[in-house]
SERO-4910 file (N, C-alpha, C, O; in steps of 0.05 Angstrom, whole numbers):
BEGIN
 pado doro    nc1    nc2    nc3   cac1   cac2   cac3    cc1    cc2    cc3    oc1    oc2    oc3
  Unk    A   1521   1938  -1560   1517   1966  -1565   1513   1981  -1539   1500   1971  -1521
  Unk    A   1523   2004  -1536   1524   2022  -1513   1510   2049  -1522   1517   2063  -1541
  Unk    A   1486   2055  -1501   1483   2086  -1504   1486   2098  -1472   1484   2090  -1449
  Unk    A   1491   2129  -1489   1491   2140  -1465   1486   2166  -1465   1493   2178  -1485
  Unk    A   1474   2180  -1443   1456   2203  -1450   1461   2231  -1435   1446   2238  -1417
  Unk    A   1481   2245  -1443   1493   2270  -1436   1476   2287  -1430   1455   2284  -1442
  Unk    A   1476   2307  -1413   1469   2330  -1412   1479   2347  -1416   1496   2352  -1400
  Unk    A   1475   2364  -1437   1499   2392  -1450   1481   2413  -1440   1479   2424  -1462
  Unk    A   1469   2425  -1428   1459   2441  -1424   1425   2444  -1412   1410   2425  -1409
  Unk    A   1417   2476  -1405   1388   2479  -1398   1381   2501  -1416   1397   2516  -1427
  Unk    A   1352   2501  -1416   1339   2533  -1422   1320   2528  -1407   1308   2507  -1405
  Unk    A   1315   2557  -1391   1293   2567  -1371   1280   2577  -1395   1292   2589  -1412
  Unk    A   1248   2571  -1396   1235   2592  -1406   1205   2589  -1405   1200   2565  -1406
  Unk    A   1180   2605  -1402   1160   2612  -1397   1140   2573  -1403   1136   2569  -1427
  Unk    A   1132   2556  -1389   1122   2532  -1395   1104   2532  -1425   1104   2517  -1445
  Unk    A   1091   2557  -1415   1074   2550  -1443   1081   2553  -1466   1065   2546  -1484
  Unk    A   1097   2560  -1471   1109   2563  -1493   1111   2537  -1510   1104   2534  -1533
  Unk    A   1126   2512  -1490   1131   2488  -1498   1114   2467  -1493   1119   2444  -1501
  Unk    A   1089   2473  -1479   1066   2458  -1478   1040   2469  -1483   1027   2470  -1461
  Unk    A   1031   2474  -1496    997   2491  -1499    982   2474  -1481    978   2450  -1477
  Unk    A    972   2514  -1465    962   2509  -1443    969   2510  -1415    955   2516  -1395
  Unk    A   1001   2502  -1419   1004   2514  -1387   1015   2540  -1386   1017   2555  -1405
  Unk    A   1021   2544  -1361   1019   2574  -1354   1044   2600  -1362   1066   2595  -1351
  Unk    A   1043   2617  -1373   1062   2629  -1393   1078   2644  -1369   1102   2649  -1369
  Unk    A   1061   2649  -1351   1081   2655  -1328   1098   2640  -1307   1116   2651  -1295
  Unk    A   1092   2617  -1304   1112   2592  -1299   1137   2587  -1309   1141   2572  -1328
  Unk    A   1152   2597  -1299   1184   2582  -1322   1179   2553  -1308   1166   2545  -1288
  Unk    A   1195   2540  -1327   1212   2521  -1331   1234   2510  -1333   1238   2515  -1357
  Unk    A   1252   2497  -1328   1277   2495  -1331   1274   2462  -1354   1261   2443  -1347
  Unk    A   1287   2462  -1377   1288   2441  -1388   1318   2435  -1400   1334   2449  -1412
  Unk    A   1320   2398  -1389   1345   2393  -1401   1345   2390  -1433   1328   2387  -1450
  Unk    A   1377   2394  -1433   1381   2396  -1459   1409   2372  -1461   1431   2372  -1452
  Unk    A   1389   2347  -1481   1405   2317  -1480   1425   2319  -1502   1426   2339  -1517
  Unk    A   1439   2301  -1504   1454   2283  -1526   1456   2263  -1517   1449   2256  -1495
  Unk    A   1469   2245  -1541   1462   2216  -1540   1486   2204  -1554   1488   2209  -1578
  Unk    A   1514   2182  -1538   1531   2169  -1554   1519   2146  -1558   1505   2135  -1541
  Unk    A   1525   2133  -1587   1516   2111  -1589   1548   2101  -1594   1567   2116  -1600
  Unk    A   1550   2074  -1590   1571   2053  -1589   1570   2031  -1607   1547   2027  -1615
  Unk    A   1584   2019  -1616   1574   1997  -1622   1608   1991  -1633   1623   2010  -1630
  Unk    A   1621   1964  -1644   1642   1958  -1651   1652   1970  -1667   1674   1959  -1673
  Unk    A   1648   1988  -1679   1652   2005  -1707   1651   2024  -1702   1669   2037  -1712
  Unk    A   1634   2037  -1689   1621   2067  -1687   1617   2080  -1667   1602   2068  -1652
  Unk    A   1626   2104  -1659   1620   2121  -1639   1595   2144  -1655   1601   2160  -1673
  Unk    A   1576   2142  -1646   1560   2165  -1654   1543   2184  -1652   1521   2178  -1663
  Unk    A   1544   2207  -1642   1532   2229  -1636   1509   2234  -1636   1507   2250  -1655
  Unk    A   1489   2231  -1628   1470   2248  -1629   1459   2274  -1622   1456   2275  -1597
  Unk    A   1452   2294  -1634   1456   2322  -1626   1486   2332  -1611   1507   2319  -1609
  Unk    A   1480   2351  -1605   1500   2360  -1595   1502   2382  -1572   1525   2389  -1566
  Unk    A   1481   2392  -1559   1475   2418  -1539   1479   2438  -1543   1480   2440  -1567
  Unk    A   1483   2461  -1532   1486   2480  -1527   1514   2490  -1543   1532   2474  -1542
  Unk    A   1517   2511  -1555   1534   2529  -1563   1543   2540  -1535   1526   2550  -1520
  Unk    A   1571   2538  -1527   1582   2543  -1502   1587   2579  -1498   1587   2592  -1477
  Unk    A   1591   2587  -1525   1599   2617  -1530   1568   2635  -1530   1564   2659  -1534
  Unk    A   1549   2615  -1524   1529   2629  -1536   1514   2634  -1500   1496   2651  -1497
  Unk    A   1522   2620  -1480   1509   2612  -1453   1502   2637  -1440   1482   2639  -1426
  Unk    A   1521   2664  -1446   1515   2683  -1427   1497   2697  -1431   1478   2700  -1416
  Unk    A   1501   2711  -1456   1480   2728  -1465   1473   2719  -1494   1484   2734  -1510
  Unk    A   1459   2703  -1505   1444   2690  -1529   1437   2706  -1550   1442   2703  -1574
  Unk    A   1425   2725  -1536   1413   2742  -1555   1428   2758  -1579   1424   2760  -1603
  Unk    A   1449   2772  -1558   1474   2784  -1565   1489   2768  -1586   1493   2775  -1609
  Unk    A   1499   2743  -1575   1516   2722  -1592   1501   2719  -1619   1512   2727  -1639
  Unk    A   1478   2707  -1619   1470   2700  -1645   1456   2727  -1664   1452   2724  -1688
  Unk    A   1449   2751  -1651   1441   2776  -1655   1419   2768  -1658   1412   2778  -1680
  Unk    A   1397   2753  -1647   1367   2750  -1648   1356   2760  -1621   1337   2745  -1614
  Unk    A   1359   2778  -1605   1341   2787  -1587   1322   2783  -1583   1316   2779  -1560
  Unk    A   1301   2782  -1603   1282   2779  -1599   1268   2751  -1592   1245   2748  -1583
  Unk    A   1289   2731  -1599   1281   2702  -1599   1294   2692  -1567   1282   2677  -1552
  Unk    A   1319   2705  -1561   1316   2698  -1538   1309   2717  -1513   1321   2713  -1491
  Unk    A   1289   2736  -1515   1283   2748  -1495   1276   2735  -1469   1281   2744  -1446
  Unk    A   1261   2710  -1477   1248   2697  -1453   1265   2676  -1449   1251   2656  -1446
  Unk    A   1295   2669  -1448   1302   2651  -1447   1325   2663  -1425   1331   2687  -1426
  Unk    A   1335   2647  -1410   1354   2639  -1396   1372   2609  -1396   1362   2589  -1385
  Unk    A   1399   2606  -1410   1412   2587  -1411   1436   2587  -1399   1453   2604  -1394
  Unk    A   1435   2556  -1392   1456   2550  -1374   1473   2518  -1383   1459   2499  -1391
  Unk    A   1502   2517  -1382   1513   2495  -1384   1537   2487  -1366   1556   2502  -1365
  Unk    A   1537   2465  -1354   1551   2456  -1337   1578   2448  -1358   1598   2461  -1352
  Unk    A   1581   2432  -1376   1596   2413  -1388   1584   2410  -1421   1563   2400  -1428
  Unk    A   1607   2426  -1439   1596   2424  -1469   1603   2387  -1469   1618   2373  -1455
  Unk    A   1586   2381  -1493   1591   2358  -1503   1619   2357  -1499   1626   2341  -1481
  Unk    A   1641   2373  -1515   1668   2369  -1512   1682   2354  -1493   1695   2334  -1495
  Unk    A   1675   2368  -1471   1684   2363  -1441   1675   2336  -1435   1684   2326  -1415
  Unk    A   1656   2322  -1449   1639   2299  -1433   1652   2283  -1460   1664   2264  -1451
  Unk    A   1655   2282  -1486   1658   2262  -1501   1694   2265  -1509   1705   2287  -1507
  Unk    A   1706   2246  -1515   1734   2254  -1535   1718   2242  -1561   1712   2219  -1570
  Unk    A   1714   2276  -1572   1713   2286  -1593   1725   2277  -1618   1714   2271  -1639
  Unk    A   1746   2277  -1614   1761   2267  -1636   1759   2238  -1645   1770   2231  -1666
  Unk    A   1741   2214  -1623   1741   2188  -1627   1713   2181  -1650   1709   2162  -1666
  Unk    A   1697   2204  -1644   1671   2205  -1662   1670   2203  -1695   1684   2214  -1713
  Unk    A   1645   2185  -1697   1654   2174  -1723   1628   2193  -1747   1630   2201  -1770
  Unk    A   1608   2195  -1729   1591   2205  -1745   1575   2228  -1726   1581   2228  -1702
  Unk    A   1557   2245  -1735   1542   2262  -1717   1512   2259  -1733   1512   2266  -1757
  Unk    A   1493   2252  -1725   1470   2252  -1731   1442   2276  -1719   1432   2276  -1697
  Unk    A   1438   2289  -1734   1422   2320  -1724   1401   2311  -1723   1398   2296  -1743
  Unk    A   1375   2312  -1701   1343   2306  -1710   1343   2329  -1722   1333   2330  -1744
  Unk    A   1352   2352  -1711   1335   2380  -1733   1354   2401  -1725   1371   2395  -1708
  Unk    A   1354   2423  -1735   1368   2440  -1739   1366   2473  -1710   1375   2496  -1710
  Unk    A   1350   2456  -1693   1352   2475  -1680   1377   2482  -1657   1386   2464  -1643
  Unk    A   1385   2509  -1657   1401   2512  -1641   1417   2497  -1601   1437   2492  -1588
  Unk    A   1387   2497  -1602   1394   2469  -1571   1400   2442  -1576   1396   2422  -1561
  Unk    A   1412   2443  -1608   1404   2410  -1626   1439   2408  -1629   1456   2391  -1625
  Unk    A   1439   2440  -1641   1454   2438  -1667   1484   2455  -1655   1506   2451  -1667
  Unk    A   1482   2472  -1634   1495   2489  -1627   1528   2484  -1621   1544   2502  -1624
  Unk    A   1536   2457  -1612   1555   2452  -1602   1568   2439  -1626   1586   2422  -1622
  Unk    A   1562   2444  -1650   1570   2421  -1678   1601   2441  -1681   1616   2432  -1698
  Unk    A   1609   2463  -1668   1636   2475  -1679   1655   2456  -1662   1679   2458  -1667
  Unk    A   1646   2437  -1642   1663   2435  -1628   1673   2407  -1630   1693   2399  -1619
  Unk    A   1656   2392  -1646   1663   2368  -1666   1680   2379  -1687   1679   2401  -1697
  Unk    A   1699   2355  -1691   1714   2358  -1714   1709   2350  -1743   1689   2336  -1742
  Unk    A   1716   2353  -1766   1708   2366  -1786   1696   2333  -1803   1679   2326  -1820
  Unk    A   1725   2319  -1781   1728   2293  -1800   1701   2277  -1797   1696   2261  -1815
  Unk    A   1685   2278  -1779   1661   2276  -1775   1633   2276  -1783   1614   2283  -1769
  Unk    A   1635   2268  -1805   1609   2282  -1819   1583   2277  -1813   1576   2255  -1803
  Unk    A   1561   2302  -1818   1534   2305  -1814   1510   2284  -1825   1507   2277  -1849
  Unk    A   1493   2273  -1797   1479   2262  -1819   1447   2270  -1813   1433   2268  -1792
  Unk    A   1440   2282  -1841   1403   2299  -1834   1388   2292  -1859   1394   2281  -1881
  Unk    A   1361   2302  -1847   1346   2300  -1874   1349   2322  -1896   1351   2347  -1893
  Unk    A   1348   2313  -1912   1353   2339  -1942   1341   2355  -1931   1350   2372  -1916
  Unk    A   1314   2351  -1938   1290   2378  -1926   1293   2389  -1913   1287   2413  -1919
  Unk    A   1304   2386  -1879   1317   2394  -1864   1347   2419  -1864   1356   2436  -1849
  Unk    A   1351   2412  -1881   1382   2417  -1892   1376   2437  -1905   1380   2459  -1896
  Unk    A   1363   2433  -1934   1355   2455  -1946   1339   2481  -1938   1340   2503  -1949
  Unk    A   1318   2470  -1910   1308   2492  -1899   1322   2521  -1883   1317   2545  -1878
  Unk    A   1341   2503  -1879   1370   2514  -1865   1386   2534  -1878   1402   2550  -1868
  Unk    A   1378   2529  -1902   1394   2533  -1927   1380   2570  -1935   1393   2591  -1939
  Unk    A   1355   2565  -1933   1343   2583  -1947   1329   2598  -1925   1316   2589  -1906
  Unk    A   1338   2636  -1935   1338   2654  -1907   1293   2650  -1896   1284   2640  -1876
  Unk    A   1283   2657  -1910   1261   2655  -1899   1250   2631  -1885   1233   2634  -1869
  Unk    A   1260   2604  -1891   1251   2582  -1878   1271   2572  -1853   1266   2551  -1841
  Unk    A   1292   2588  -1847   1305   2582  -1831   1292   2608  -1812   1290   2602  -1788
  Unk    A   1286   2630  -1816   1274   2646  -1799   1243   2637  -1787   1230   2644  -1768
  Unk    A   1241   2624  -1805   1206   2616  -1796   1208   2593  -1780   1188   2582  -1769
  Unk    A   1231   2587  -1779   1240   2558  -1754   1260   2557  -1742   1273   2536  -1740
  Unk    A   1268   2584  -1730   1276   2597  -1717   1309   2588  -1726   1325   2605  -1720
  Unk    A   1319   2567  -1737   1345   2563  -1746   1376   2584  -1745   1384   2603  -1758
  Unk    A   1380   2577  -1736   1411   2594  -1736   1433   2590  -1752   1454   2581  -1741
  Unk    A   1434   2595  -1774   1461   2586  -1785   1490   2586  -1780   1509   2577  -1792
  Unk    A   1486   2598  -1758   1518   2604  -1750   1534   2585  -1738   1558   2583  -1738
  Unk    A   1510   2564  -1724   1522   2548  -1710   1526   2525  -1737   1550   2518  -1740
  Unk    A   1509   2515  -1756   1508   2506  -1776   1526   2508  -1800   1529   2489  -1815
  Unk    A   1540   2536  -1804   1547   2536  -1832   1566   2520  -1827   1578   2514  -1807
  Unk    A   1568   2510  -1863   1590   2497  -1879   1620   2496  -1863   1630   2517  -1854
  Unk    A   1630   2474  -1860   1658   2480  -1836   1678   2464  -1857   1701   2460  -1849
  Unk    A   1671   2454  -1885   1676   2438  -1893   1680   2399  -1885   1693   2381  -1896
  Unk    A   1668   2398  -1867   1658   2371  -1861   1635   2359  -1879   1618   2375  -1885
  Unk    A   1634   2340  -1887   1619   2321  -1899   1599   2321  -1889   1599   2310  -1867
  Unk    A   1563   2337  -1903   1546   2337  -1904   1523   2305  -1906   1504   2320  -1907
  Unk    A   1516   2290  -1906   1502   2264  -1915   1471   2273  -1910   1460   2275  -1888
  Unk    A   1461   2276  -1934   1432   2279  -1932   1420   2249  -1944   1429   2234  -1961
  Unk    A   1394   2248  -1925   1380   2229  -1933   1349   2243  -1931   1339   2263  -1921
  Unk    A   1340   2219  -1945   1308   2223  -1945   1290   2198  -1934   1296   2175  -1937
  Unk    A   1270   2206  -1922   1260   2188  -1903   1280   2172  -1885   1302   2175  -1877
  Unk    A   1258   2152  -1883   1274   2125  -1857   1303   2114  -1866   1302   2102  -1888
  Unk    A   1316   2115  -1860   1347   2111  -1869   1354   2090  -1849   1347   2092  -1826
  Unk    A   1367   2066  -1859   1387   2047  -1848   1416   2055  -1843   1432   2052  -1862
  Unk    A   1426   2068  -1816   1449   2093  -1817   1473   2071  -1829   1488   2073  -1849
  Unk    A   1472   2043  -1803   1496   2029  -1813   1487   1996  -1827   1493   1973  -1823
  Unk    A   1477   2006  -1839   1466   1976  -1858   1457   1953  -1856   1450   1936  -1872
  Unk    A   1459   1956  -1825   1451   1926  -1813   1422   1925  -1796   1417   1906  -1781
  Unk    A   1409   1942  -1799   1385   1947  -1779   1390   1960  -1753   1369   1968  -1742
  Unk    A   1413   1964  -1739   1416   1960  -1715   1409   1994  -1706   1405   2000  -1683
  Unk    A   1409   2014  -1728   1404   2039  -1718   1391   2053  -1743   1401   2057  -1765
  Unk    A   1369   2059  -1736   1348   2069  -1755   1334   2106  -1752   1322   2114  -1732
  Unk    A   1338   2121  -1775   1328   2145  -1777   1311   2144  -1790   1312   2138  -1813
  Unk    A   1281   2155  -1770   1257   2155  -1782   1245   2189  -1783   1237   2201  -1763
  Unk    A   1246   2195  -1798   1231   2216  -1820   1207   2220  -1799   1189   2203  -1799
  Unk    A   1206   2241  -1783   1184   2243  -1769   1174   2280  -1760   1173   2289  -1737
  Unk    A   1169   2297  -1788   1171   2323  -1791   1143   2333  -1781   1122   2320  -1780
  Unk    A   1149   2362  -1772   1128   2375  -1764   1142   2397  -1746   1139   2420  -1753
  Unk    A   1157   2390  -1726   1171   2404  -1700   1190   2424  -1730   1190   2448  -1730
  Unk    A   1199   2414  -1744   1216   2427  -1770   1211   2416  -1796   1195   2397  -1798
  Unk    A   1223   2427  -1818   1210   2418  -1843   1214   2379  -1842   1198   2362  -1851
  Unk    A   1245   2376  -1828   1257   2350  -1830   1260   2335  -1814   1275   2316  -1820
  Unk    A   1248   2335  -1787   1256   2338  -1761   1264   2308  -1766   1256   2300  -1788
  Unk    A   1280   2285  -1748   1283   2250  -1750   1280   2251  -1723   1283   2270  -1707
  Unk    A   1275   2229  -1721   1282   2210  -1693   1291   2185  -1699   1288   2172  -1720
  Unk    A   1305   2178  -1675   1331   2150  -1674   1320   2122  -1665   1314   2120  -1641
  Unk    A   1318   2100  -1681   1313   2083  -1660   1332   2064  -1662   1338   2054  -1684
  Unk    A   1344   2056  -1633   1357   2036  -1636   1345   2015  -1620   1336   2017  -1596
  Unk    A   1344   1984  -1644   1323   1967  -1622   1307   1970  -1618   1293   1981  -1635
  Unk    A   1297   1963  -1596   1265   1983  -1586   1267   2000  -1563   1252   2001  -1544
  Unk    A   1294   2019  -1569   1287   2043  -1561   1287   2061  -1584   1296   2054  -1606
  Unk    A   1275   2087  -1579   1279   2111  -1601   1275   2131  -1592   1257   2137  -1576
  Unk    A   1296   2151  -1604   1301   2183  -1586   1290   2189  -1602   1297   2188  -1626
  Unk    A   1260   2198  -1591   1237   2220  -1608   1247   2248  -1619   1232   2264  -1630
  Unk    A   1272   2253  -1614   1277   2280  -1608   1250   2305  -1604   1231   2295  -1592
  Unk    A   1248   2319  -1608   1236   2334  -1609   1202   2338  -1614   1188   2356  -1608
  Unk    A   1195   2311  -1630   1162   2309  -1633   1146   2316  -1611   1123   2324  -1614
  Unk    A   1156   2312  -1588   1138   2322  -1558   1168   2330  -1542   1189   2317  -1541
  Unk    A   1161   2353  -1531   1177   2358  -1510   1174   2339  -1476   1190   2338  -1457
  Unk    A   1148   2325  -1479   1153   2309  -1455   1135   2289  -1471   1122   2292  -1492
  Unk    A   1138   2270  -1455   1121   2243  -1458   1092   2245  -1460   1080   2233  -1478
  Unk    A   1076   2261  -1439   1048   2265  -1454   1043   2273  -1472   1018   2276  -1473
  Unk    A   1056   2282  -1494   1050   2298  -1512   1046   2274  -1539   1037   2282  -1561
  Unk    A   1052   2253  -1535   1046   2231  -1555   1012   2223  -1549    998   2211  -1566
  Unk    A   1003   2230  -1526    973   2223  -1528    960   2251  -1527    939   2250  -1540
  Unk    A    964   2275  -1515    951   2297  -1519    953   2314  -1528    938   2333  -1523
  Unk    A    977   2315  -1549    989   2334  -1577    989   2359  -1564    987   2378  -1580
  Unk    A    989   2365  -1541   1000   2395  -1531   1023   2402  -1533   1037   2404  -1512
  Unk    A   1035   2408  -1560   1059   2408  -1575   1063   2443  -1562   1045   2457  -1554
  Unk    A   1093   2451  -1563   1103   2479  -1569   1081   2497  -1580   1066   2486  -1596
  Unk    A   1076   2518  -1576   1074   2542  -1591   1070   2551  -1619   1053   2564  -1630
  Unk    A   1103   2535  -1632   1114   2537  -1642   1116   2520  -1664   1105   2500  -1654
  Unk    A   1123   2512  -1691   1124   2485  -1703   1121   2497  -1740   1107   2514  -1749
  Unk    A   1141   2479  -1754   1140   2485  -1784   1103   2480  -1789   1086   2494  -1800
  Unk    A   1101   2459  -1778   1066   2444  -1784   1057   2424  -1761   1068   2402  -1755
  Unk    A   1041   2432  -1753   1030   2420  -1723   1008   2407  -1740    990   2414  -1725
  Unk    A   1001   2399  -1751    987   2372  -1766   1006   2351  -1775    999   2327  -1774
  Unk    A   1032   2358  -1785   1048   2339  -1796   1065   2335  -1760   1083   2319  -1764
  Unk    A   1065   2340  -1741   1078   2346  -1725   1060   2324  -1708   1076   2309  -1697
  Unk    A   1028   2315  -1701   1003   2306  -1703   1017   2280  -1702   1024   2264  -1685
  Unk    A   1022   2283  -1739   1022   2247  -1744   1037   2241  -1739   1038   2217  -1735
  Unk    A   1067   2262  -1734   1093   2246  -1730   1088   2231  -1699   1091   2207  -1699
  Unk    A   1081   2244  -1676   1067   2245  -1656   1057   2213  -1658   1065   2195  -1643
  Unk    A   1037   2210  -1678   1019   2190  -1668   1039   2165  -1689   1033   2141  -1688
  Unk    A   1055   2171  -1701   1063   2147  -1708   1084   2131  -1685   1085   2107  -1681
  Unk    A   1102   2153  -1669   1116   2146  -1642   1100   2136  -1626   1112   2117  -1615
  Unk    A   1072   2140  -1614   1062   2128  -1601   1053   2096  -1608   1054   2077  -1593
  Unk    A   1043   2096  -1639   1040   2067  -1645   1066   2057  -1636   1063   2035  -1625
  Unk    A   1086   2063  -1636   1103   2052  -1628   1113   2045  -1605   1124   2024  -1604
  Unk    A   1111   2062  -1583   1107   2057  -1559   1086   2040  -1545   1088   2028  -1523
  Unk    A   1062   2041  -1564   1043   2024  -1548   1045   1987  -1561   1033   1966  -1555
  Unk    A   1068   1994  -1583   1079   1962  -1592   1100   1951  -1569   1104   1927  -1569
  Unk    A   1113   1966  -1551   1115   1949  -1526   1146   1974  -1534   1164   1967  -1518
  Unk    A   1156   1994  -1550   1185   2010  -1553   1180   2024  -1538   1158   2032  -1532
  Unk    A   1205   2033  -1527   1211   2057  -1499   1218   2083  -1528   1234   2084  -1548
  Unk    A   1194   2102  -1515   1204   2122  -1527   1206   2148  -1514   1187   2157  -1501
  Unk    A   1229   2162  -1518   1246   2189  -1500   1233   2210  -1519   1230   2210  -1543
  Unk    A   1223   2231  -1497   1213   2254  -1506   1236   2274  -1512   1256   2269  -1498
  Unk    A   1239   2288  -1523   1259   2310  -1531   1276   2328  -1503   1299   2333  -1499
  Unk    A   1244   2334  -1483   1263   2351  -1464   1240   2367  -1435   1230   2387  -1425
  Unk    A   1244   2329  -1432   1220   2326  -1409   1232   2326  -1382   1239   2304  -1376
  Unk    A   1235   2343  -1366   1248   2348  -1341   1244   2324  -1319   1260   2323  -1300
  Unk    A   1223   2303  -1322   1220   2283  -1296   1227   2260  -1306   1226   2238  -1294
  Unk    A   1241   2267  -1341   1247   2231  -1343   1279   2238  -1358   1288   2215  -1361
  Unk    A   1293   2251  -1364   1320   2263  -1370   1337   2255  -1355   1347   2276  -1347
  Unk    A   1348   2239  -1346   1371   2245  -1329   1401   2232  -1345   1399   2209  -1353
  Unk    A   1421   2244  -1350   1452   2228  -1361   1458   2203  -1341   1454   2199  -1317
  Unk    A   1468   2191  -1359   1479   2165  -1350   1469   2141  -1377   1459   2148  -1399
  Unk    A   1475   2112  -1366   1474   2100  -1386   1437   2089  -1389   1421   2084  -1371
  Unk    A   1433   2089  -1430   1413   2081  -1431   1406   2057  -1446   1415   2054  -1469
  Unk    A   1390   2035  -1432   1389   2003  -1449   1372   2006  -1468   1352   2020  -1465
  Unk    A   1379   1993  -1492   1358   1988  -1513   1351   1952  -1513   1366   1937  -1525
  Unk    A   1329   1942  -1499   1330   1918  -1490   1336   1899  -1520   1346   1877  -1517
  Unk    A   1329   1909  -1549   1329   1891  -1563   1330   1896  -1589   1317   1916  -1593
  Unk    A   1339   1888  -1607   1351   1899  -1632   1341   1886  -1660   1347   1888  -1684
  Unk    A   1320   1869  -1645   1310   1850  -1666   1280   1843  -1676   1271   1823  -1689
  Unk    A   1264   1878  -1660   1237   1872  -1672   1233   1892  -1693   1246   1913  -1698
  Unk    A   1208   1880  -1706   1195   1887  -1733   1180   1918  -1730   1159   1915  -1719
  Unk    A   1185   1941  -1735   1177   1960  -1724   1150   1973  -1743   1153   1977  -1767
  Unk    A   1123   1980  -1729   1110   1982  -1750   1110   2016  -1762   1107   2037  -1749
  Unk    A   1112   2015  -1783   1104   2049  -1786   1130   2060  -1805   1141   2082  -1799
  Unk    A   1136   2048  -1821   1163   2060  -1825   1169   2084  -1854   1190   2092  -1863
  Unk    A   1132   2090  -1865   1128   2104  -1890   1138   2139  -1870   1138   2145  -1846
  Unk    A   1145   2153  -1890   1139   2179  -1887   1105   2193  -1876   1088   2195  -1893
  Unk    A   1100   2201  -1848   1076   2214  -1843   1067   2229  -1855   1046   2237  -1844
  Unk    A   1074   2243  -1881   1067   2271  -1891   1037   2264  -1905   1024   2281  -1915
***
C-alpha cells in the first residue's frame, strides 16, 4: 500500500481563530493536505483542497463575505494537476468543509463519495450547513454516487483502511486509519491539540469534538502515528509510511 500526501492549497488567517488562545492578530499561513491511498485495487482520495475558481476572491465566489473576510487563499497545484483524476476509484470526505470538499468538481462523477450520513444530511439542511459554515456549491449533487455510512466503517473489507466516526469539528466529521497510521483530519488543527483541546473557535460541539480528540490520542499513545488536520511544522507532500496493517486498534465505538 502506498500513501501520499498532496498539498492543494493554503489559507492565511488570524491564529486564533484555529487555536484558542493565540493571538488574533498573528496570521498564519496553514497547509491545506490531501491524501492518495494505493493499494492493488484502489486508488483513493482523500479530501480534496481548495476550489481553484474560488482562490482569488472567496468571498465573492461563494457569496459569503462575511466568512471569508479574514481569510487569504492561495494554491499552487489543484489536486487535478497533481493526481490523474480519472484513475480514482473512490473519494472519501472527513467533513464537509470547503478546504475539505472544494476541489470535488474536479473529480469525475464515476467516482463516488464516501461520508458519514450525519455529515451529509447536515449539508443537506440550510440552517445546519450555515451553522458549519458548509458550502453547498462545492458539494451539490453532480450525479455521482453518494455512499453514506454510519460510524467506523471497513471501506474495503479487509481491515486494511478504516473510517472512524470521530464528530465534533462537524456534525460527521471521520478520520482515516490505515495500519497504524490515521489522518485525524480535522479533530485538532495541529498535534497539540490532542493533549490541550485548544480546538478552533469554531465547532458543531466542542465536547463531542473533546472526546473525538481524546479517543485519537489513546491512540497515539498505543504506539499509532497520528496527522493533525493542518499543522504547519509537520505537513509537508511527499510520500507517507503506514508501518503496519495488522494491529488491534482500541476505541472503535462512536464518541458521542
Amino acid at each position: 500500500m502506498r500513501i501520499e500526501r498532496l498539498n492543494v492549497g493554503w489559507f492565511t488567517a488570524p491564529g486564533g481563530i484555529f487555536r484558542r488562545g493565540d493571538d488574533l492578530d498573528h496570521a498564519v499561513r496553514f497547509p491545506v493536505p490531501a491524501y492518495v491511498i494505493e493499494t492493488a485495487t484502489e486508488r483513493i482520495l482523500v479530501d480534496t483542497g481548495l476550489n481553484p475558481e474560488a482562490i482569488a476572491d472567496p468571498g465573492a465566489y461563494y457569496d459569503r463575505p462575511e466568512t471569508f473576510a479574514m481569510f487569504a487563499l492561495e494554491q499552487e497545484q489543484s489536486v487535478a494537476e497533481q493526481v490523474d483524476v480519472a484513475t480514482l476509484t473512490k473519494v472519501v470526505l472527513t467533513h464537509l468543509h470547503w478546504d475539505h470538499v472544494g476541489g470535488l468538481q474536479l473529480i469525475p462523477a464515476s467516482a463516488p463519495v464516501v461520508v458519514q450520513r450525519s455529515e451529509w444530511q447536515a449539508g443537506q439542511d440550510d440552517a445546519a450547513a450555515r451553522r458549519n459554515s458548509f458550502i453547498p456549491r462545492d458539494y451539490a449533487e453532480d450525479g455521482r454516487e453518494v455512499i453514506l455510512i454510519d460510524g467506523d466503517f471497513d471501506l474495503l473489507g479487509d481491515g486494511s483502511i478504516e473510517l472512524l466516526l470521530t464528530p465534533g469539528h462537524t456534525p460527521g466529521h471521520q478520520s482515516v486509519r490505515i495500519g497504524d497510521l490515521v489522518l485525524g483530519g480535522d479533530v485538532t488543527h495541529y498535534a497539540s491539540g490532542l493533549d490541550d483541546h485548544r480546538f478552533p473557535v469554531f465547532a458543531d460541539d466542542h465536547e463531542r469534538q473533546g472526546r473525538s480528540a481524546d479517543r485519537l490520542r489513546a491512540m497515539r499513545d498505543a504506539g499509532l502515528d497520528v496527522v493533525p488536520g493542518h499543522d504547519p511544522e509537520i505537513l509537508r507532500p511527499g510520500p507517507v509510511v503506514a508501518r503496519s496493517t495488522k494491529l488491534q486498534l482500541p476505541g472503535r465505538s462512536d464518541p458521542a
